[in-house]
C-alpha positions, 0 to 999 in steps of 0.5 A: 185332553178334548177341546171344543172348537172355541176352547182351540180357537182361543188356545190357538190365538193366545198362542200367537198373542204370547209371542207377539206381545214379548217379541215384536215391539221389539221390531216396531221402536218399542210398540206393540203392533196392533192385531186385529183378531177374527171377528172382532175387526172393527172395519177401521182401516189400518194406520198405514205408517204402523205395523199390523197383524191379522189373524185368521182360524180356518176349520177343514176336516173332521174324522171319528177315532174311536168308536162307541155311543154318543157321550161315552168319549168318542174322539174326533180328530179336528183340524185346520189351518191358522193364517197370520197376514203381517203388514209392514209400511212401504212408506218407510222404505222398509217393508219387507225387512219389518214384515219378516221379522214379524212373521218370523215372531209368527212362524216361531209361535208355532213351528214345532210347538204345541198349545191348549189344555194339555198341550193337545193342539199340534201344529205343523207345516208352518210356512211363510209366503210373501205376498208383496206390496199391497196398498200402503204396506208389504204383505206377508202371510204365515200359515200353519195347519193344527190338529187336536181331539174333541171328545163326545 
């Protein structure tokens, strides 16, 4: 299977939204949590009593497989990173216990797991890094590198 770079992106995100959808309510009293996608941020600040996510898709290298003329299938090998911050309310004295628990629904969604159109995105190296108070809210951050191939 090839994707192109749009076909990932949206691969990578319903990925994500999947687990985020059925797991975290569950960690914010039965309300989804808002995500705000790559993009589409309307520029609004957050409502700093609720719970958020921010998804971000970074593209880095690129390297030909195999070989021949153009359009007779040649594969690249596409890769990159994908960036879930999670913020959680300091105001409600528990920050960081919220923010882990939804990055953890993050780093889930992607450890060991695979995506796409014949499950052609591999995810790896999935990590979580807490990065602390920032503004109203605790901040973590869950990365994940992904590979997949785009034919042409």
């Amino acid at each position: 299977m090839s994707l192109t770079l749009s076909e990932a992106r949206d691969a990578i995100n319903a990925k994500f939204y999947t687990a985020w959808q059925a797991l975290a309510p569950a960690q914010n009293g039965g309300v989804e949590p808002v995500v705000r996608w790559q993009g589409e941020d309307s520029g609004d600040k957050p409502d700093s009593t609720q719970p958020w996510a921010r998804v971000t898709i970074l593209h880095a290298t690129s390297g030909q497989d195999t070989l021949g003329p153009a359009g007779a299938g040649r594969s690249f090998e596409r890769t990159g990173t994908v960036i879930i911050n999670v913020f959680a309310p300091l105001s409600r004295g528990q920050g960081l216990t919220q923010a882990e628990a939804l990055a953890i629904i993050a780093q889930n969604a992607f450890e060991g797991q695979t995506a796409g159109a014949g499950d052609c995105i591999w995810f790896r190296n999935v990590t979580i890094n807490e990065i602390g108070p920032d503004g109203a809210w605790f901040q973590i951050n869950v990365t994940a590198d992904f590979l997949y191939p785009e034919n042409k």
